[in-house]
C-alpha positions, 0 to 999 in steps of 0.5 A: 131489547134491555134498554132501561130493563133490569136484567142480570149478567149471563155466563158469558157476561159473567167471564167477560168481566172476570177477563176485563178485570184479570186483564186490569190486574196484569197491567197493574192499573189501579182506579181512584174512583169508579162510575157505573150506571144504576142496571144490575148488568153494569153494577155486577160487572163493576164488582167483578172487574173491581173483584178480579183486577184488585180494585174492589175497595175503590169508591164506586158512584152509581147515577142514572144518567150512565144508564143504556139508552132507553129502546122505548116500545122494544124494551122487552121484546126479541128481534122476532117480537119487535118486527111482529109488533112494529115491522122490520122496516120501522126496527130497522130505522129506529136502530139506524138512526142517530136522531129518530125516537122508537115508539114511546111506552106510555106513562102508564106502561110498567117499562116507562121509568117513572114506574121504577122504583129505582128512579123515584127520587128523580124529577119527572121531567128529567127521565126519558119520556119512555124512549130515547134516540141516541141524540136524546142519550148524548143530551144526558150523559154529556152534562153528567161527563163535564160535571161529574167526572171532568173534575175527578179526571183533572185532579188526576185521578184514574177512572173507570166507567162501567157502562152500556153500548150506547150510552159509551157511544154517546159518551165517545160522541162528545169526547171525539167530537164526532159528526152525528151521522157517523156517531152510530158506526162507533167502534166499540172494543169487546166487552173483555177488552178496557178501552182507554182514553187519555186527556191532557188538561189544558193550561187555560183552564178550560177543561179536557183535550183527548190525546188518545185510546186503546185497547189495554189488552191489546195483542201483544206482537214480537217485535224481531218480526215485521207486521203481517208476518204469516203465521206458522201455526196456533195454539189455542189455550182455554183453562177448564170451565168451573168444577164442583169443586171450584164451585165448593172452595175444594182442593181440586188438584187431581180429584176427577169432579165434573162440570157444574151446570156454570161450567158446562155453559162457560165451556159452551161459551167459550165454544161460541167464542172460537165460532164467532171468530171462525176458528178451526182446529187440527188437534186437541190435547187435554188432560185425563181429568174429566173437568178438562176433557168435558169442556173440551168436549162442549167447546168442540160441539159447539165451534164446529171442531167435535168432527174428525179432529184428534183428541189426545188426553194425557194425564202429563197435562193435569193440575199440580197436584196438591198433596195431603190439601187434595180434596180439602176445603181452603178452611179445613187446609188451613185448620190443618195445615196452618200457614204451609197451605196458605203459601201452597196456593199463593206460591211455587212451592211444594205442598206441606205433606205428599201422600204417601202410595197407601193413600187411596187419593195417591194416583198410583190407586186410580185405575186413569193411570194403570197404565203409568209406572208408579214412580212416575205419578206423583203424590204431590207436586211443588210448581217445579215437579209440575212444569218438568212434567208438563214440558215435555210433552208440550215440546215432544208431542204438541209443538211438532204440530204447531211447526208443520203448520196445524193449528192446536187446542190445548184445554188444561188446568192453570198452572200446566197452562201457566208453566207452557206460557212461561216457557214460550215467553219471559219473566217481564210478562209474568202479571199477563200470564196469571191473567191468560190462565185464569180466565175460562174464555181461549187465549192465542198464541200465534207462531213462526218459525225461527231457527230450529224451533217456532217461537211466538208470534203475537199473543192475545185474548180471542174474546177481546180480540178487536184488530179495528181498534189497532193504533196504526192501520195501513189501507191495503185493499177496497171492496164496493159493495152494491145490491142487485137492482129492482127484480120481478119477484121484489116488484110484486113484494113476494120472498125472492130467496133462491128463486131465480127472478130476472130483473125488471126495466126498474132494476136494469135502469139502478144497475146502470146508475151504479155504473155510472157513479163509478165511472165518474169516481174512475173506479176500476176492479181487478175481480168480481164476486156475485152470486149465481141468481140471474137479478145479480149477474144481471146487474153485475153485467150493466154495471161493468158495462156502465163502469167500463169494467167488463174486462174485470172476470166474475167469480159466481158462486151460490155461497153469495146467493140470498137467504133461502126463506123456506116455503115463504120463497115466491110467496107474497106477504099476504099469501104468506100471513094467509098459510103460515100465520103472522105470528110464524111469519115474524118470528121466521124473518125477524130472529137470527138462528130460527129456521123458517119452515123448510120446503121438502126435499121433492118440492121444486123449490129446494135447491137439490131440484135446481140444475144451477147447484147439480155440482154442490154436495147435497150436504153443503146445500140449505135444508130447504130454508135458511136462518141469519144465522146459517147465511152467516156462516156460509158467506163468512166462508167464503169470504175468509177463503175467497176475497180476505186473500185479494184484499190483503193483495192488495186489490180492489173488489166488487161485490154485487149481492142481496140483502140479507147475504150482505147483511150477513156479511156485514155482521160478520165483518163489523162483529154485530151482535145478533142482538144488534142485526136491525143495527146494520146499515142498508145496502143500495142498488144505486149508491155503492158503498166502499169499505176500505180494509187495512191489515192489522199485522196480525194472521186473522187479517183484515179489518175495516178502515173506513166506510163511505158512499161512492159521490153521496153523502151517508144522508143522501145514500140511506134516502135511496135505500128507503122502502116505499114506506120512507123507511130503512130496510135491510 
């Protein structure tokens, strides 16, 4: 949890804001004036953005009051430490709520900003008093809006707010005068993605009117083609992570240099990109350059792509080369070459010398391309020689794919990526293409057929892709979502898991009162999703029965069934502190991607021992015990096959599930970061909660529309979801 803590930018952060600002760039927007908060992560942004987008001489204002919202005691902490220092149910309610003030940190504690020198010229009383609920948030940044920026905005000016996730919500809160208890469920756009609000001032004088916002790097959608056309297949394009020479300010044209350690965790990233997205590949062409073929490589480990997927490298797919500057630092081409390497950089041309085939930096020298006619290699290339390679290929040997359907990762150099973008759009978009093949995080195009040829269907960045924030969204299908009712295992607060506990007289009564909400509303599904265990068919039966749906077929499958929690499955949490420690037992059940310890192969408790999964492959199966993470991955899977598909029919769905699998699936459907998982909202085993999803027009498909409780309130709702404590708990 950063909070007010001073942390830098990682890698990933680093290519959001270059993408953010190549983004700026390629709409041309210039800013008068910008307005960050005073944390290092928010100033380095703002400097890359302004760097990248050509606003780096923009005045730039830094105050406190833009600052995140300060997370008190959990400042500091991981997930795992937060929930061994104060318990998952007070994280959880802390997160949760608009209103509520985590823990304090005490005056004398380092966290507490009076203790920094960055606020030292703040009075005492105006700072946090060591934690902050997100009401607290929107007392202080509110005032800073109206007296600050208003102003500026009403003169006319353009403005840029670099600033942090709940100090922009609470900032959103005011503008759009939204209702406290939906304020934390504020859509936010992706980091690389600007978000814009436009304001009219009104005649009175009395200030601002909100008219609109968008994303400025929406998707961009072929118009000959109706919203939600089916795509014929992808291309994903990813220029190369950073070289040792890219590090170094050399020429890197067709010198072989490998991956910095930057580099290898750009490529990583842009892997967790397309696995976050959950992005399958058919076929993945790149170059021969090492740089190239080496982020392709991270990229596919880390998506889940490396396996039984076809690389193909083909040296028609390397950077331009850059003649008599290879290898050069831009100092020595210019002391060399004078203003002919300036204009080489910056325009299509040819660069001032070829190297003649004596040269050893003459490819025909490398072994790469023994195998190559000599006449064919160049010894330099102007944008043109460069292109009439590259689009052959691109036409002759990836295009086939993409027409039969396949779905194709192209990791290249920017130019090979600049000329193939070119060729597929027009010349009104040429600003969006230096942007697209710059940035080291994927970029999408999407196609259809059209004629002989497939031609594009829509266009967007992966990292920014955010389809909730569509201006337009038409609601195509419900899905109700309840948890299982009270079972024998939650009654004696032991970790259920996978352990197949039947409901108690509690549990059958909350299944039955979920039944009746829904007949009273005259909800009728046309399918069933649950898990295998008995405490969720069992509720599934009582409220059909209840709801006069037991005509409505029930789809069963253990990809909905709980997270499976190791060797703590059937134990209590006292026996569990007892034999594995406090310290384990919170880090297994307060982090993301840890696995607890799992129970072998040959206890009892391990799935493969169970006669309800005899038909699973032994490989699908949990190794014994599951992380959020892995339990993300299962249930997004199913998801996208089984119940996206009903959805975009049209149909109304119920899913009857467990609390960690829903939370699961919430993270995956609302794209909660990791480091937000306490942030999800709780399940009900009485109350049941309606997302209604609409179709964004584009083949990734869903995205919600709207949320809300079957005949109660979200006050109402989250009381019932309450732990015996009083407290949320998912």
């Amino acid at each position: 949890y950063t909070g007010w803590g001073d942390t830098p930018l990682s890698v990933r952060g680093e290519q959001e804001a270059v993408e953010a600002g190549l983004c700026i760039k390629a709409c041309g927007v210039k800013f008068d004036i910008v307005f960050t908060s005073v944390l290092t992560r928010a100033v380095k942004t703002t400097e890359l953005v302004g760097k990248t987008s050509g606003n780096d001489e923009v005045p730039v204002v830094k105050a406190w009051r833009l600052n995140a919202r300060h997370s008190g005691g959990l400042q500091g902490l991981t997930q795992a430490g937060a929930v061994a220092l104060y318990g998952e149910a007070k994280v959880t309610l802390w997160r949760s709520s608009y209103d509520i003030l985590p823990a304090c940190v005490e005056e004398s504690d380092p966290r507490h900003p009076i203790n920094d020198p960055l606020y030292a010229d703040v009075p005492r009383d105006q700072l946090p008093p060591g934690g902050e609920s997100l009401a607290h948030t929107v007392e202080r940044v509110v005032p800073y809006w109206t007296q600050e920026i208003v102003p500026k905005i009403r003169a006319g000016a353009s403005v840029l707010i670099v600033a942090h996730k709940n100090s922009l919500r609470a900032l959103w809160k005011y503008i759009e005068r939204t209702p406290d208890d939906a304020a934390l469920d504020a859509k936010m756009a992706p980091a690389s993605a600007p978000l814009v609000y436009e304001f009219e001032d009104l005649s009175d004088g009395s200030g601002l009117l909100f008219t609109k916002k968008y994303i400025m790097n929406f998707p961009t959608v072929n118009p000959k083609f109706h919203p939600g056309t089916k795509a014929l297949g992808k291309a994903y394009f990813l220029r190369h992570a950073e070289s040792v020479n890219n590090a170094r300010g050399i020429d890197n044209g067709w010198e072989d240099t490998a991956l910095t350690l930057k580099g290898e965790q750009q490529a990583l990233q842009a892997g967790q990109c397309m696995k976050e997205k959950g992005i399958k590949v058919d076929m993945i062409f790149t170059s021969v350059l090492q740089r190239a073929f080496k982020t392709a490589e991270i990229v596919c480990m880390t998506s889940n792509n490396a396996f039984a997927v076809p690389v193909v490298k083909s040296w028609r797919l390397n950077a331009r080369h850059s003649g008599a500057l290879h290898g050069l630092t831009h100092e020595e081409a210019v002391a060399t070459y004078g203003e002919a390497a300036a204009l080489f950089r910056t325009t299509q041309g040819a660069p001032p010398a070829c190297l003649e085939r004596t040269d050893p930096r003459h490819p025909a020298n490398d072994p790469h391309y023994a195998d190559v006619p000599p006449e064919q290699l160049p010894g330099g290339e102007s944008y043109e020689m460069m292109a009439a390679r590259v689009l052959p290929f691109w036409k002759k040997e990836i295009m086939p794919h993409i027409k039969a359907g396949k779905n194709v990762l192209v990791v290249a150099h920017r130019n090979p990526l600049k000329a193939v973008l070119e060729h597929l759009g027009d010349a009104s978009e040429q600003g969006a293409f230096d942007a697209q093949v710059r940035s080291t995080l994927p970029f999408v195009a999407e196609f259809i057929a059209d004629g002989e040829n497939p031609v594009i269907l829509t266009k967007y960045s992966l990292s920014s892709f955010a389809p909730h924030l569509t201006p337009s969204l038409k609601t195509v299908g419900k899905v109700v979502f309840l948890r299982h009712g009270e079972s024998l295992c939650n009654l004696n607060e032991a970790f259920t898991g996978w352990e197949d506990s039947g409901l108690t007289p509690k549990g059958e009564k909350q299944a039955v009162e979920a039944g009746r909400y829904l007949l009273e509303e005259g909800w009728k599904f046309s399918v069933v999703f649950t898990s295998v265990l008995s405490r969720a068919l069992e509720s599934v039966e009582r409220i059909c029965r209840e709801s006069k749906n037991l005509s409505a077929p029930v789809v069963k499958s253990w990809r909905l069934n709980a997270r499976h929690p190791g060797v703590l499955q059937g134990l209590t949490k006292p026996e569990a502190v007892k034999a594995y420690g406090k310290e384990k037992v919170n880090l297994w059940r307060g982090s993301f991607d840890v696995m607890p310890e799992c129970v072998s192969m040959d206890d009892p408790r391990h799935p493969v021992n169970d006669p309800l999964y005899k038909g699973v492959p032994q490989e699908e199966l949990p190794p014994g015990g599951e992380s959020l993470s892995r339990c993300v991955d299962r249930i997004s899977a199913f998801w996208r096959s089984q119940v996206a598909p009903r959805i975009q029919a049209g149909e109304t769905i119920l899913m009857v599930g467990h609390k960690n699998s829903l939370k699961a699936l919430f993270m995956y459907l609302e794209d909660t970061s990791e480091h937000d998982m306490f942030d999800v909202r709780p399940v009900s085993t009485t109350v049941p909660l309606v997302f209604e999803f609409g179709d964004s027009g584009f083949s990734s498909g869903l995205t919600i529309v709207k949320k809300y409780w079957v005949k109660h309130t979200e006050t109402e709702a989250l009381a019932k979801a309450r732990c015996k404590d009083g407290s949320l708990h998912m």
